[in-house]
C-alpha positions as CSV (number, residue, x, y, z in Angstrom):
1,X,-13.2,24.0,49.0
2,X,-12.6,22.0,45.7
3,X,-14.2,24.1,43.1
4,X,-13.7,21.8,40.1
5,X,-17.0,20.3,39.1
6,X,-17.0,16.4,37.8
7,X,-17.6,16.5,34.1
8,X,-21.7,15.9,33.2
9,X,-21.5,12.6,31.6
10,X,-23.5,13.6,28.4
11,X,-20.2,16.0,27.6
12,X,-18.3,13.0,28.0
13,X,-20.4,10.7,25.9
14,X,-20.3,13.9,23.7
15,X,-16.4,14.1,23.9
16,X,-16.5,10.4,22.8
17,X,-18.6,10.4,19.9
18,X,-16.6,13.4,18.2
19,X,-13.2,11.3,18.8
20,X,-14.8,7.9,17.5
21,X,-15.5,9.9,14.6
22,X,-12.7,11.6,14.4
23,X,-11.0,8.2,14.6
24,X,-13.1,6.5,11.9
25,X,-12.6,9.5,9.7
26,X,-9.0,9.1,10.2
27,X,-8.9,5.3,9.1
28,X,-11.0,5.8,6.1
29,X,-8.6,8.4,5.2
30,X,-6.1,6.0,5.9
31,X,-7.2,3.1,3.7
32,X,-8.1,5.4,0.9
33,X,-4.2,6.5,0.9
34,X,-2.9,2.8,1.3
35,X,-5.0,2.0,-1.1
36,X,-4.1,4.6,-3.8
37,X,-0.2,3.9,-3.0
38,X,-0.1,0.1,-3.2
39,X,-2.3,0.9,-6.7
40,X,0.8,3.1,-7.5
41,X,3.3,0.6,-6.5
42,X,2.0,-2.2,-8.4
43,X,1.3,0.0,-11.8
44,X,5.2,0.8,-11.0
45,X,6.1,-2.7,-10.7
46,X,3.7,-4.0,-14.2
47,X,5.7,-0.9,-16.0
48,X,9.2,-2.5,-15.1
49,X,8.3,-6.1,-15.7
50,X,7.3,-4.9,-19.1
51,X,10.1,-3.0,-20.0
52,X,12.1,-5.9,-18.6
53,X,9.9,-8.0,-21.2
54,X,10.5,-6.2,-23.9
55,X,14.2,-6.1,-22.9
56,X,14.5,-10.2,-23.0
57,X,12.6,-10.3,-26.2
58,X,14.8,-8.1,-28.0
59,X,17.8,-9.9,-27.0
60,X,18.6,-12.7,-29.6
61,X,18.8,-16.3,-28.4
62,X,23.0,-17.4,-28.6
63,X,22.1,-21.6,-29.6
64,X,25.5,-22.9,-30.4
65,X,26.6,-26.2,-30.9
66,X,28.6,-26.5,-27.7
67,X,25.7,-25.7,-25.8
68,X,23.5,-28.4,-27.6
69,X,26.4,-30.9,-26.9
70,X,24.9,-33.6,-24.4
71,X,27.2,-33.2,-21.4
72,X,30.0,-36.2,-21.1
């Protein structure tokens, strides 16, 4: 004699909720964390475009003759 009962279908429906909130939970988490990195990535990004800025501005520009010469 089988003595496993079917599960009731409210436990199921039960068992479903919980995971589709679970779920949900998860993804918000998810986004919150993408967000926050690709937030860090670009303020990483802005700093090195500055200091590579600030790098070209500080270089003096090299005009010589020869390279005002129209080319031949």
């Amino acid at each position: 004699m089988n003595t496993t009962q079917p599960i009731p279908a409210v436990t199921q429906q039960t068992e479903a909720r919980c995971l589709a909130e679970h779920s949900a939970r998860q993804l918000n988490q998810l986004k919150a964390d993408s967000s926050l990195l690709l937030q860090h990535l670009m303020q990483e990004q802005q700093a090195k475009l500055q200091q590579m800025m600030r790098q070209l501005q500080q270089q003096p520009v090299e005009t010589t003759h020869e390279q005002n010469k129209p080319a031949v």
